[in-house]
C-alpha positions in Angstrom: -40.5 18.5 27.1 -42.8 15.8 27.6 -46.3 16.9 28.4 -49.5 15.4 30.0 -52.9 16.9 30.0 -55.5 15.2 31.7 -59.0 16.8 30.1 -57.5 17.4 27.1 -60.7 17.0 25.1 -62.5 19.4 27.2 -63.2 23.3 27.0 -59.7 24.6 29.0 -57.8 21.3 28.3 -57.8 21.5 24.1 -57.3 25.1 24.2 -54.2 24.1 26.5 -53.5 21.1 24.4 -53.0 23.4 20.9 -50.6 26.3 22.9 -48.1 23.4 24.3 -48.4 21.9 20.7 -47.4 25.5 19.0 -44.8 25.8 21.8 -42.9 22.9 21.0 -44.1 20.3 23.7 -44.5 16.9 23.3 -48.1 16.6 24.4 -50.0 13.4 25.6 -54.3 13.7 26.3 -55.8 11.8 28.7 -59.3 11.5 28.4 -62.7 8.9 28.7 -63.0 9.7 24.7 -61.3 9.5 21.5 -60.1 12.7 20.1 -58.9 12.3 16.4 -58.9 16.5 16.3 -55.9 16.2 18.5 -54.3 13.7 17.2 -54.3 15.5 13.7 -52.2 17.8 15.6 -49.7 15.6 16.5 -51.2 15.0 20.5 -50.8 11.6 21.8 -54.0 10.3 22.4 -54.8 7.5 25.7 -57.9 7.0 27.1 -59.0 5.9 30.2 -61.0 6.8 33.7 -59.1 9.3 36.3 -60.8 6.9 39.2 -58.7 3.9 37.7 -55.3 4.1 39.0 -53.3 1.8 37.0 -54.6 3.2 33.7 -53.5 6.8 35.2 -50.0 5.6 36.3 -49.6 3.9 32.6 -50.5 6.8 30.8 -48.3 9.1 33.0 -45.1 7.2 32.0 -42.4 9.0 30.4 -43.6 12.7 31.3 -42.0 15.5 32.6 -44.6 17.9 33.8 -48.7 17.0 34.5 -51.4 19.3 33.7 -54.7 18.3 36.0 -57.5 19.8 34.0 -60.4 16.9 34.2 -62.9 17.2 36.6 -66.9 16.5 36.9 -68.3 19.7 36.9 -72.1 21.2 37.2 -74.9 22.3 39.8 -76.3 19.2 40.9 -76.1 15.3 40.9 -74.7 12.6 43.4 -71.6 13.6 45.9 -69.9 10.3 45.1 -70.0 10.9 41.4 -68.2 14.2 42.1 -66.1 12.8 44.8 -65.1 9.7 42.5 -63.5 11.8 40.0 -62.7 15.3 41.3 -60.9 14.2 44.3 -60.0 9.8 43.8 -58.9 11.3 40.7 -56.8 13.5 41.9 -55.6 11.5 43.9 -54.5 8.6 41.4 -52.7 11.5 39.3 -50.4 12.4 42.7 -49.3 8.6 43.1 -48.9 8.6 39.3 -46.7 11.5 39.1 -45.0 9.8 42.0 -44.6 6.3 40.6 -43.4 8.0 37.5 -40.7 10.4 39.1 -42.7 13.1 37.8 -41.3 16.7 38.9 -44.1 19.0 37.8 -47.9 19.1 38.8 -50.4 22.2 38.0 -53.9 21.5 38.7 -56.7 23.6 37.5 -58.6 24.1 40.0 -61.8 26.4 40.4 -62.1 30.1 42.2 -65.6 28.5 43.3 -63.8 26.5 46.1 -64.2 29.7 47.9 -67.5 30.7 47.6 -70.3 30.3 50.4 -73.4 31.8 48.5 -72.2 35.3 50.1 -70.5 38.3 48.3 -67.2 38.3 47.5 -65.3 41.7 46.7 -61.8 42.1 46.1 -60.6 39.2 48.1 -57.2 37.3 48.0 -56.2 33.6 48.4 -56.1 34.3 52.0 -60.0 33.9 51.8 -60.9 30.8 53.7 -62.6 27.7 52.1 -66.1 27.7 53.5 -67.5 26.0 56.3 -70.5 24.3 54.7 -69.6 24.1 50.5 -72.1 25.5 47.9 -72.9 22.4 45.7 -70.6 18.8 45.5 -68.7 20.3 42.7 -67.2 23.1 44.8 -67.2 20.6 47.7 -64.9 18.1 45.7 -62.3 20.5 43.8 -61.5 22.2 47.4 -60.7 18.7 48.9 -58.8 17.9 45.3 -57.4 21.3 45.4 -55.9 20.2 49.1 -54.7 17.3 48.2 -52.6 18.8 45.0 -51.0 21.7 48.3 -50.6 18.8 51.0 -48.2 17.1 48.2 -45.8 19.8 47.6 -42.0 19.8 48.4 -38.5 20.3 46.8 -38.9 17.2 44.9 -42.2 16.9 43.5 -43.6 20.9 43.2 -47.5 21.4 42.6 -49.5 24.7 41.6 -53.3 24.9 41.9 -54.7 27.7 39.3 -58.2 29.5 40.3 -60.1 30.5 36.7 -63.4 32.0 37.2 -66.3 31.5 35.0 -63.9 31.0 31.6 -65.6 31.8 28.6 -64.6 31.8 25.1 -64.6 29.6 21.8 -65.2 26.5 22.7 -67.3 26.8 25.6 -70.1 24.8 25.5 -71.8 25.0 28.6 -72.3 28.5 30.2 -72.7 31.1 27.9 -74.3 28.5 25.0 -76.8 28.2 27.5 -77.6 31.8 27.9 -78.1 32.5 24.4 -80.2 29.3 24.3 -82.4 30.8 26.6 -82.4 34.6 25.3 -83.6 32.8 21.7 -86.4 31.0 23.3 -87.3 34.2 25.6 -86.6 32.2 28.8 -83.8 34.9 29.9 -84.7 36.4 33.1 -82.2 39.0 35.2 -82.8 37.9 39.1 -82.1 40.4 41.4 -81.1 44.3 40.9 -78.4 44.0 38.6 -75.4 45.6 41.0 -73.6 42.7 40.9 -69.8 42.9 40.0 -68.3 39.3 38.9 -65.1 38.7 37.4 -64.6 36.5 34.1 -61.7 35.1 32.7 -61.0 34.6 28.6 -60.0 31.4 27.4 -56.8 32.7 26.3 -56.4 34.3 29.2 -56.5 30.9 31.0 -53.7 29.3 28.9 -51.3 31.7 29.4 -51.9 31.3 33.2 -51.1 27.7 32.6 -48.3 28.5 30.6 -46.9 31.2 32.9 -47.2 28.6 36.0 -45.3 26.2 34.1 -42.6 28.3 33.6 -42.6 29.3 37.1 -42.9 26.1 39.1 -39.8 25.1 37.2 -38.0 28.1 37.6 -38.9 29.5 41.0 -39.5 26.8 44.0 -40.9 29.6 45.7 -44.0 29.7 43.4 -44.8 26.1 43.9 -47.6 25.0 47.1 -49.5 28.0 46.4 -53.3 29.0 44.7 -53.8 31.5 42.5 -56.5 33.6 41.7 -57.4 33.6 37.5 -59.1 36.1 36.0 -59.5 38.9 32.8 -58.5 41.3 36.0 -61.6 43.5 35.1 -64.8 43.2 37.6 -68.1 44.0 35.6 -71.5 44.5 36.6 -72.7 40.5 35.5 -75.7 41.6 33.8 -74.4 44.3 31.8 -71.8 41.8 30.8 -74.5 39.7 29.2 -76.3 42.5 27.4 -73.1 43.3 25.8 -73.0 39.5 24.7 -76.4 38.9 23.6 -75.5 42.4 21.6 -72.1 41.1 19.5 -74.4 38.1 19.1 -77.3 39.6 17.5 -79.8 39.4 20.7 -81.2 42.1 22.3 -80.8 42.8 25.8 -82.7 40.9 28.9 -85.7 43.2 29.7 -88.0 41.1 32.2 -86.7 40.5 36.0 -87.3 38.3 38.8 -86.7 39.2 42.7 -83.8 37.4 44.4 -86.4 36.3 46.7 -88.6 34.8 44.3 -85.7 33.1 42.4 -84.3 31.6 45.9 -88.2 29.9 46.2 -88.2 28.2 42.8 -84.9 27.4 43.1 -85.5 25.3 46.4 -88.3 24.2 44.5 -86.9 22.6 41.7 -84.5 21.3 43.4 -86.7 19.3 45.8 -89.0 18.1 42.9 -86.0 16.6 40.7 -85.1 14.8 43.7 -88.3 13.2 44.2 -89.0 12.1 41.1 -85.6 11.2 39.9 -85.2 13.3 37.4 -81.6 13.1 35.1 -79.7 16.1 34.0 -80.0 19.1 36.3 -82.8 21.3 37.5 -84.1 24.3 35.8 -82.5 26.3 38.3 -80.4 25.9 41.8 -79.7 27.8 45.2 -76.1 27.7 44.3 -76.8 29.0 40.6 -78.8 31.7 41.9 -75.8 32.7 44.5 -74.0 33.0 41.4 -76.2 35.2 39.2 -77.0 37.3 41.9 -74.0 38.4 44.3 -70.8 40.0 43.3 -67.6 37.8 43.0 -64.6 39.1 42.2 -60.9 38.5 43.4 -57.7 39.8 43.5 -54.9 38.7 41.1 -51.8 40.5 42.2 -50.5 37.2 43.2 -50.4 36.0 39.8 -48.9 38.8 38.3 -46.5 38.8 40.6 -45.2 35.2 41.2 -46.3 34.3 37.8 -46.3 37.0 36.0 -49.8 36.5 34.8 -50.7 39.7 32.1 -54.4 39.0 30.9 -53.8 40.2 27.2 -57.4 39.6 26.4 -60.0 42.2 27.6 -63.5 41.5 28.8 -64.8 43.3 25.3 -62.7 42.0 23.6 -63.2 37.9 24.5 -66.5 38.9 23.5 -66.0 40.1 20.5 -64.6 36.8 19.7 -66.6 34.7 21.2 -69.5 36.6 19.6 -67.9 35.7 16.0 -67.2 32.4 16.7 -70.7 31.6 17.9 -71.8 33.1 14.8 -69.6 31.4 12.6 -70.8 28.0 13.3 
C-alpha cells in the first residue's frame, strides 16, 4: 500500500515514517527539506511547500492513503504564517487527495484545538472548540481540523487524531527545552503544582496512527470523527518533570513563581517582542502559562473503542527512554 506522509521529517512524521516502513508500506515524505536518513530507509523523498498546490497534487500521485502530519507549530508569530500552512495547507492536501482519487485521509491534528486557557478535566470530543482561540497555532489546526470533518463521505473517508503534548526520542522542542532551562537554573514551577495534564509517548502516537489506518479502511463508521490521543494516565505536570529532570540526571525544580505573577510577565513579554520586532518567540506567553498551570486531561474511550487504541507505553516508562536517549547523544 502506497503511503504518503506529509511532515515526514518532523518529530511525529519520521517516527510514523519508520513503523509504515517496518510494516511493509510503500512510503513517500513530503517535506520543505531533504531527508537522506529516510531515504537510506527506503522512503521516497519529494519536497516542496504544503501552501503550493500543484507541487502537493504532484507528489500525492499514485497513493492510496495520506497521512497529514505537517503543520507550523509554536506560541507566537504572524496569523497568516500559521494560517498559510496549517489551514491553505490543508486545504491543497483535500483537493490533492481528490484529484488523485485518494480514498484515505488521517490528519494529525492537536488536543489544543480545544483549549480556552481554562481547566480541562476528563472531557470528551463533545467538548466544544472555543469561542476566542488561545494562540494562532490552536486557532489554525481547529479551522484545518474542520476542514479535514466537512470533507468526509463514503468515498473519500478522513480521521482527525488529537495527541497531547507527545514526548519522546526525537523531540526536539518541549522537553529539550526544559532541561535546557533546569541546566542553566532558569526552571521555575508557576503556580501550586495541582495540576493534572495528560501526555502522550511517541510510540504511543504511531500506533494511534496506525490503529486509525486500519480502521478508516475497515469500518466507515470510524471515519468523520476526532479522537482524543493520549498515554491514558493524567499526572500532576510538575511531578511529571521532576521525575524527568531525575532519569536525566537533574535535580528537581525547587524555586516557584505565583500564577499571578507569571500571567504579568507573560503579558509583558509579549507586548515588548511586538514592539520592537523581535524574531523567535518570547521568553514566555499567556497561552504557555495556561498550559503549565491548569489541568488538561481528556478522555480516550473513544479511541479504544472505535480504534482500538491500547497505549502500550506508560508515562514512566516513555521516560525512561527518553531519559536514555537524551543521554545517549
Amino acid at each position: 500500500m502506497n503511503a504518503f506522509v506529509t511532515g515526514g521529517g518532523g518529530f511525529i512524521g519520521s517516527a510514523l515514517v519508520h513503523e509504515l516502513v517496518k510494516r511493509g508500506f510503500v512510503v513517500t515524505s513530503f517535506s520543505r527539506n531533504d531527508y537522506p536518513a529516510l531515504r537510506d530507509i527506503g522512503v521516497n523523498i519529494k519536497t516542496g511547500d504544503l501552501s503550493d498546490p500543484d507541487s502537493v497534487q504532484k507528489a500525492c500521485m499514485g497513493m492510496d492513503i495520506v497521512f497529514h502530519v505537517a503543520a507550523k507549530a509554536g506560541i507566537s508569530g504572524n496569523y497568516i504564517d500559521y494560517y498559510k500552512t496549517n489551514v491553505k495547507g490543508t486545504g491543497n492536501i483535500i483537493h490533492a487527495c481528490k484529484m488523485n482519487n485518494i480514498k484515505y485521509l488521517i490528519y494529525t491534528s492537536s488536543a489544543s484545538v480545544v483549549f480556552d486557557g481554562k481547566k480541562i478535566e476528563g472531557s470528551d470530543e463533545s467538548l466544544p472548540y472555543p469561542v476566542k482561540p488561545v494562540s494562532h497555532y490552536t486557532a489554525t489546526k481547529a479551522l484545518a481540523e474542520k476542514l479535514i470533518l466537512q470533507v468526509n463521505s463514503p468515498d473519500f473517508r478522513t480521521i482527525a487524531l488529537r495527541p497531547h503534548i507527545v514526548y519522546g526520542p526525537g523531540d526536539n522542542h518541549l522537553f529539550p527545552r526544559v532541561l535546557s532551562r533546569a541546566k542553566n537554573g532558569r526552571l521555575r514551577r508557576i503556580g501550586n503544582g495541582k495540576n493534572i495534564i495528560d501526555v502522550s509517548y511517541i510510540d504511543n502516537v504511531v500506533s494511534a496512527h496506525i490503529n486509525a489506518a486500519e480502521a478508516i479502511i475497515k469500518n466507515s463508521e470510524a471515519s468523520g470523527k476526532t479522537y482524543f490521543i493520549t498515554n491514558g494516565e493524567p499526572v500532576l505536570l510538575w511531578d511529571f518533570l521532576n521525575t524527568m529532570l531525575d532519569f536525566s540526571g537533574h535535580g528537581p525544580i525547587r524555586k516557584s513563581v505565583p500564577s499571578w505573577l507569571a500571567f504579568a510577565i507573560s503579558a509583558l513579554s509579549e507586548t515588548t517582542h511586538k514592539i520592537f520586532f523581535r524574531s523567535g518567540e518570547p521568553f514566555l506567553t499567556r497561552f504557555l502559562v495556561s498550559e503549565l498551570t491548569r489541568s488538561h486531561w481528556f478522555n480516550i474511550s473513544k479511541a479504544r473503542r472505535s480504534l482500538n487504541y491500547n497505549p502500550e507505553i506508560s508515562n514512566i516508562e516513555g521516560l525512561k527512554k527518553m531519559a536514555e536517549h537524551i543521554n545517549s547523544t
